[in-house]
C-alpha positions in Angstrom: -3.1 8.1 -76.4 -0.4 11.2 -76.5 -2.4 12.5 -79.6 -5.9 12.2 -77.5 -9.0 10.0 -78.4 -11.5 11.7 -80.5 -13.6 8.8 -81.6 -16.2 8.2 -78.8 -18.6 5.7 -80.9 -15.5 2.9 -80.8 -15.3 3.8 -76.8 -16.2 1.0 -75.2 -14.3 -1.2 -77.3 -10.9 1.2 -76.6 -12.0 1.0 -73.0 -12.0 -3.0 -72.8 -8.8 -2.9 -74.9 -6.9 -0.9 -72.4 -8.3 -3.0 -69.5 -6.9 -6.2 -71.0 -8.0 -9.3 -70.0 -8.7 -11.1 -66.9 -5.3 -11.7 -65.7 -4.1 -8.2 -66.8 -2.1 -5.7 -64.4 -5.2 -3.2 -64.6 -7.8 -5.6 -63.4 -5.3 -6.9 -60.3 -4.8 -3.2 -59.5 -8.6 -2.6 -59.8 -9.4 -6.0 -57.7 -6.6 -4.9 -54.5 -8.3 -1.3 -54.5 -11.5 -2.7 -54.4 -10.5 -5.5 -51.4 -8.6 -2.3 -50.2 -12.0 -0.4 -49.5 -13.7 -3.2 -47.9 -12.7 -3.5 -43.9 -13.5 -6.5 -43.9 -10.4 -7.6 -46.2 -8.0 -4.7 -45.2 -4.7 -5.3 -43.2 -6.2 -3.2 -40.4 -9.0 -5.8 -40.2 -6.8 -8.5 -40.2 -4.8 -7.5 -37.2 -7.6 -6.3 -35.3 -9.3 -9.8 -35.6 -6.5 -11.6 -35.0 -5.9 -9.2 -31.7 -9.1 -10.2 -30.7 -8.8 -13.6 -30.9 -5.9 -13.2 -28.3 -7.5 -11.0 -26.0 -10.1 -13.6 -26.0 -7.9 -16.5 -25.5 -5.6 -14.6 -22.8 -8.9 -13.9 -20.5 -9.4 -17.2 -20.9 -6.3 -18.2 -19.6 -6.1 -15.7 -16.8 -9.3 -16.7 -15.4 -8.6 -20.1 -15.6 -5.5 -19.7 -13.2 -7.4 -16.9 -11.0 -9.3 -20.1 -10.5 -6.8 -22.4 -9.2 -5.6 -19.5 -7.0 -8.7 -19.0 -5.8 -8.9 -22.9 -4.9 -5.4 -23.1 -3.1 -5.5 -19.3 -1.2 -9.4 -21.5 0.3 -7.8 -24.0 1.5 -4.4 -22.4 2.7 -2.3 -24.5 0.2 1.5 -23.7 -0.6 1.9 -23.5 -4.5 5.5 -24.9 -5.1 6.9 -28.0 -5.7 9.9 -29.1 -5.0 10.8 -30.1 -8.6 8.9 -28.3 -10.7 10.5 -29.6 -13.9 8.4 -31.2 -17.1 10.0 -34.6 -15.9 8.9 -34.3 -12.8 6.1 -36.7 -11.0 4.7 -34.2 -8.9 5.2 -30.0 -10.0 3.6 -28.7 -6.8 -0.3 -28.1 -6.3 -0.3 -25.0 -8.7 0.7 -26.7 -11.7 -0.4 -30.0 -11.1 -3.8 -28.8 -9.8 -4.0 -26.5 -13.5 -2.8 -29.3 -15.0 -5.9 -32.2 -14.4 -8.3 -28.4 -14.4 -7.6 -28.4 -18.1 -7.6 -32.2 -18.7 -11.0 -32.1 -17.4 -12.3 -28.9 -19.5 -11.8 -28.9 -23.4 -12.4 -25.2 -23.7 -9.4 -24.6 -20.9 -6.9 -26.8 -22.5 -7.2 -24.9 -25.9 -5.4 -21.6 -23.8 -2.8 -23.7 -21.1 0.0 -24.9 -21.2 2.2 -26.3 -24.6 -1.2 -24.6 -26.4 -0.7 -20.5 -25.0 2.3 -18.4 -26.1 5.6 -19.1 -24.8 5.9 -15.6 -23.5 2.2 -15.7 -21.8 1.9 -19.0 -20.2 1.2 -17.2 -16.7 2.7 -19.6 -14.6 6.2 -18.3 -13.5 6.2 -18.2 -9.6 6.6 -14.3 -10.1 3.2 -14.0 -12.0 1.8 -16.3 -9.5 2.6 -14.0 -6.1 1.5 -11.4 -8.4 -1.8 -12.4 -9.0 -1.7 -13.7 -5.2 -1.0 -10.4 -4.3 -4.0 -9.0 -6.6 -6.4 -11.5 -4.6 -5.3 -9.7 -1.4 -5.9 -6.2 -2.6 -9.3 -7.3 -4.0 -10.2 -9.0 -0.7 -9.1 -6.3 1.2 -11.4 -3.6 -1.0 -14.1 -5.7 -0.2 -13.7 -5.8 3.5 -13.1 -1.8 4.0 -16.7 -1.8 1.5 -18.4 -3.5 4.0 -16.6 -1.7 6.8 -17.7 1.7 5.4 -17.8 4.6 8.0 -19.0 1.7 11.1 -16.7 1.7 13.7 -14.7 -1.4 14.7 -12.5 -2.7 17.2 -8.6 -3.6 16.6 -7.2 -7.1 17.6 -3.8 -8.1 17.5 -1.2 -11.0 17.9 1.9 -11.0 17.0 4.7 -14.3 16.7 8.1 -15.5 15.0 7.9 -17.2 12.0 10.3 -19.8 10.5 12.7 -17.2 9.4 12.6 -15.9 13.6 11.2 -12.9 11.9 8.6 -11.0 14.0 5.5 -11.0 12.5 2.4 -9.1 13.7 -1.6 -10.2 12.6 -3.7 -7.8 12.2 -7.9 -8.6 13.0 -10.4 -5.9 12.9 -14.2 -6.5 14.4 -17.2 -5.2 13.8 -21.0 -4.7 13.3 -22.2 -5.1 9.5 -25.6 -4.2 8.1 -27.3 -7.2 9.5 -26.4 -6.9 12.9 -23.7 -9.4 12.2 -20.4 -9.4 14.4 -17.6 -10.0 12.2 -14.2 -10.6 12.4 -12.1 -10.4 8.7 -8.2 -11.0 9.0 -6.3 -8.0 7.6 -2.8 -8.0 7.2 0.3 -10.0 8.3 2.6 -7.3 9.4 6.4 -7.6 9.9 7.9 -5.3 13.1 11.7 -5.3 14.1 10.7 -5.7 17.9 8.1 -6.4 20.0 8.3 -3.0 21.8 5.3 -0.7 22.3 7.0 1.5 20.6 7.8 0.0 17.2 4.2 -1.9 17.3 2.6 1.5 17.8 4.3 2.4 14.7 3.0 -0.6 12.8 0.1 0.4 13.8 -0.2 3.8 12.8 1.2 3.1 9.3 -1.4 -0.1 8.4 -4.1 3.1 9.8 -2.4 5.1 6.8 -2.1 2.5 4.3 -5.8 1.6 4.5 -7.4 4.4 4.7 -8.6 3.4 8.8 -9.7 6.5 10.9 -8.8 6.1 15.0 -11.8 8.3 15.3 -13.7 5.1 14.6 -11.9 3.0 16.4 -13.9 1.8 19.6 -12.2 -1.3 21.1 -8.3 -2.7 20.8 -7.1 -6.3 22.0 -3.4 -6.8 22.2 -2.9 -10.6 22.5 1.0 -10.2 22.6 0.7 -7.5 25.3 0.1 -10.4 27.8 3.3 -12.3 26.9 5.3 -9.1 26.5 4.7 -8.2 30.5 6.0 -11.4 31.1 9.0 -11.1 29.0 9.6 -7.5 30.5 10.0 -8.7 33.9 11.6 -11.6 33.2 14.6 -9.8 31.1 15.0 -8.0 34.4 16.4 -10.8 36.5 19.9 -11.8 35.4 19.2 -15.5 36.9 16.1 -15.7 34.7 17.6 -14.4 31.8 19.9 -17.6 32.0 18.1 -20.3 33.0 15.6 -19.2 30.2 19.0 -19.2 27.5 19.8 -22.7 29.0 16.4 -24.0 28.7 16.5 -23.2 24.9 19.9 -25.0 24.3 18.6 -27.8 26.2 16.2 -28.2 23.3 18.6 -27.0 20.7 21.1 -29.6 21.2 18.4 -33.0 22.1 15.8 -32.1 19.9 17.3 -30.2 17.1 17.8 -33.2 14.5 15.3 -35.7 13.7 17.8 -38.3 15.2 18.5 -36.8 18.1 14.6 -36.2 19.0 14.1 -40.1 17.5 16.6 -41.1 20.3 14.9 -38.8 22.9 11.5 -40.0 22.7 13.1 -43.6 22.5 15.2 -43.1 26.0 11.7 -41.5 27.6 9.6 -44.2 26.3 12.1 -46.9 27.4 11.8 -45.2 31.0 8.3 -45.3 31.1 7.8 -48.5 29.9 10.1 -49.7 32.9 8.3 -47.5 35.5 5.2 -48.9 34.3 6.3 -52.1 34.8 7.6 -51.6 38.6 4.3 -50.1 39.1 5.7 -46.4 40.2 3.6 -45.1 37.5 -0.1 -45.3 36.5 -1.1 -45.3 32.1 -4.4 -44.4 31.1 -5.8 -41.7 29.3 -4.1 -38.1 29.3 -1.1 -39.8 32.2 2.4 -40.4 30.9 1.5 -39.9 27.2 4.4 -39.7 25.1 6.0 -36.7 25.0 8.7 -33.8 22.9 10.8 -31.1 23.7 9.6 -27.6 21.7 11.4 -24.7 22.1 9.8 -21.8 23.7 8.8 -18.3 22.4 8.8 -15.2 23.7 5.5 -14.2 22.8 3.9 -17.4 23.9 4.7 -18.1 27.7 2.1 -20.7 27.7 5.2 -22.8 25.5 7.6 -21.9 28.0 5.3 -23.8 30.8 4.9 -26.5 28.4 8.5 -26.7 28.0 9.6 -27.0 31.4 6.9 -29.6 32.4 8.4 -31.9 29.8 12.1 -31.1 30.8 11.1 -31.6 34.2 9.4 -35.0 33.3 12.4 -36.0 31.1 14.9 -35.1 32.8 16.6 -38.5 33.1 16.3 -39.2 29.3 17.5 -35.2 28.5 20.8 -35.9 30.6 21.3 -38.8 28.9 21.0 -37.2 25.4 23.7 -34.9 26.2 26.0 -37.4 28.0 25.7 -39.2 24.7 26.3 -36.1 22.8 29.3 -35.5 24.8 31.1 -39.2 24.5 30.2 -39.1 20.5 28.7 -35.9 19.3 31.0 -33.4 17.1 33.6 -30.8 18.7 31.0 -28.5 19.0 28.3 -30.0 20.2 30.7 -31.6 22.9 31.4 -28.3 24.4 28.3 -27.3 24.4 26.6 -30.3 25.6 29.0 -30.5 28.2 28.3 -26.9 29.8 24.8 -27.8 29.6 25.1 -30.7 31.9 27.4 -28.6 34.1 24.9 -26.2 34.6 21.4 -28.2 34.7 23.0 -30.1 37.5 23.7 -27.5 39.3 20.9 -26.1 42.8 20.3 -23.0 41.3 18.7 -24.2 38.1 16.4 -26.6 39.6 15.5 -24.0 41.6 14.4 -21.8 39.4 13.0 -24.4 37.2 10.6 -25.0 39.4 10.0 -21.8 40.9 9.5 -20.7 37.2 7.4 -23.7 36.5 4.9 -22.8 39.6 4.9 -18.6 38.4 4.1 -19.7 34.9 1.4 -22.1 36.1 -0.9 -19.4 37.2 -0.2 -17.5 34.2 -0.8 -19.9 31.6 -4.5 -20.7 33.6 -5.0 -17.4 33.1 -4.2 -17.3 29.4 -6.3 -20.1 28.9 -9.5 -19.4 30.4 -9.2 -15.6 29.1 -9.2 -17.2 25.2 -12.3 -19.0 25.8 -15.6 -17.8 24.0 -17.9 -17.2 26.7 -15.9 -14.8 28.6 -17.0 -12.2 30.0 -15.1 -8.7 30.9 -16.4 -9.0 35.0 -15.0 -12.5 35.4 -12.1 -11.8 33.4 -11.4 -9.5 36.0 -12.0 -11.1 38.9 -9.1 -13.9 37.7 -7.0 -11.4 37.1 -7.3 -9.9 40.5 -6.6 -14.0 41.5 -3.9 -14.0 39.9 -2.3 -10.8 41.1 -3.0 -12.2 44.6 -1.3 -15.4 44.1 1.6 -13.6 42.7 2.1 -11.5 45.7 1.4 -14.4 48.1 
């Protein structure tokens, strides 16, 4: 074709000629540009539609799990197991609760488990606090929504958890649209101390955090304050301070292991089972029940009271425990134990056991009735005023 083509009547045939036949390299080339220009064929298409399907599959999955969260946050259910391995009988509620979720739905089995990506399974405990920790945030949105610009009132409580960490719960109250009183749980708040001070400064900074205004804040109930008072005055007596460290190695050393509060509650029930028979004490309901040492907090002095009632009651079976402990306990428990007896046996702590037991008494009624519903601020205060006179009487 250098020379050029000159004879247009033979055209066509020239034309077909240089196309070749069906399997020729200018028919494939014409085919690919043609499958080129339709989207539906194209490489772009391909990876968008295959993209899709993913997106599809993954919000499947997600919601799926949001669902099983959802289910276990309800009902205040941990998520772990202790063996979470693929042999394993029982994974922990999370997985095994997933796990008969998509036996039980076709359409969720298809996106779970062996059947989504190895890289996108969502079930790694990290993935799970984070979408634990999304539920919060969402929760939380919706509460400040429905708090909106209404004022409220702040309660608070605050306690040890199993780590002895401090912890301080945060409750806010108020009046929605409806007329409704409502109380929604807001935070879980962890403060180095239990001083005014450093709660002050929790405080101000979950204010911050969520956007709160003090301007609109009309009412504040400080459940620890109560305790905190107590504590305070306590810490100031060097005798207290003492026979309050004792009383919690008392239930240290006898209650601290299961077999050592087995053989506890064996000794007391032993006693009382002799007693009983002698006829020195009465059964029936609510008298000589069985009974356990628990070891007191700070910020709840209604345990304290509980506490020393029960060492008071057991006091036979206690000393016992720790004579035991003493003869065939370990080198440290034997010193310990050993000291305790000392100084249990000694005037000043039964004095102060039960002069503590009789203070606390009138506190803990206090602390009681104030917790019940149908309270009300005038006959709140006139028990306090009770109280305050017993006190000084």
């Amino acid at each position: 074709m250098r020379s050029g083509f000159i004879n247009w009547k033979k055209a066509i045939e020239k034309f077909n000629e240089h196309v070749g036949g069906v399997d020729s390299a200018h028919n494939e080339t014409r085919i690919q540009f043609e499958g080129f220009k339709n989207k539906r064929q194209s490489v772009e298409y391909s990876f968008s539609s295959g993209k899709h399907e993913l997106e599809v599959a993954y919000r499947k999955r997600l919601t799926s799990i949001l669902k099983v969260i959802r289910f276990l946050l309800l009902q205040g259910l941990p998520f772990r197991g202790h063996d979470e391995s693929s042999t394993s009988s029982n994974r922990g509620n999370f997985l095994e609760l997933l796990k008969w979720y998509s036996s039980d739905c076709p359409e969720v089995t298809v996106v779970v488990g062996m059947n989504a990506p190895g890289n996108n399974q969502m079930i790694a405990p990290k993935i799970q606090k984070q979408l634990v920790n999304a539920c919060a945030v969402e929760i939380t949105n919706a509460i400040l929504a429905d708090l909106g610009d209404r004022w409220f009132t702040l309660l608070l409580d605050e306690a040890r958890d199993c780590s002895m960490k401090e912890q301080m719960a945060v409750v806010i109250r108020y009046v929605n649209k409806h007329g409704e009183v409502i109380e929604r749980f807001m935070a879980v708040v962890h403060v180095a101390t239990t001083t005014t001070a450093c709660l002050k400064e929790a405080i101000v900074s979950l204010f911050a955090k969520y956007g709160l205004s003090v301007a609109r804040l009309r009412g504040q109930g400080y459940e620890c304050f109560k305790y905190l008072v107590v504590v305070t005055v306590a810490q100031t007596n060097q005798y207290v301070c003492d026979f309050m460290w004792i009383v919690g190695s008392i239930v240290n050393t006898s209650a601290s292991s299961y077999k050592r509060a087995d053989k506890l509650r064996q000794l007391e029930h032993d006693r009382k089972v002799k007693l009983l028979e002698r006829g020195e004490i009465s059964s029936g309901r609510g008298l000589n029940q069985e009974t356990s040492l628990a070891r007191p907090g700070d910020t709840r002095w209604g345990s304290h009271h509980s506490t020393l009632c029960c060492i008071e009651q057991m006091w036979p079976s206690v000393i016992e425990v720790l004579q035991n402990l003493i003869d065939d306990g370990d080198h440290s428990s034997k010193g310990l134990s050993r000291t305790l007896v000392e100084r249990i046996e000694r005037y000043e702590f039964m004095f102060i056991l039960l002069l503590m037991k009789r203070i606390l008494a009138i506190t803990n009624h206090l602390s009681t009735v104030l917790q019940e519903k149908d309270q009300n601020i005038v006959n709140a205060m006139h028990l306090i005023n009770n109280v305050n006179a017993n006190c000084k009487s």
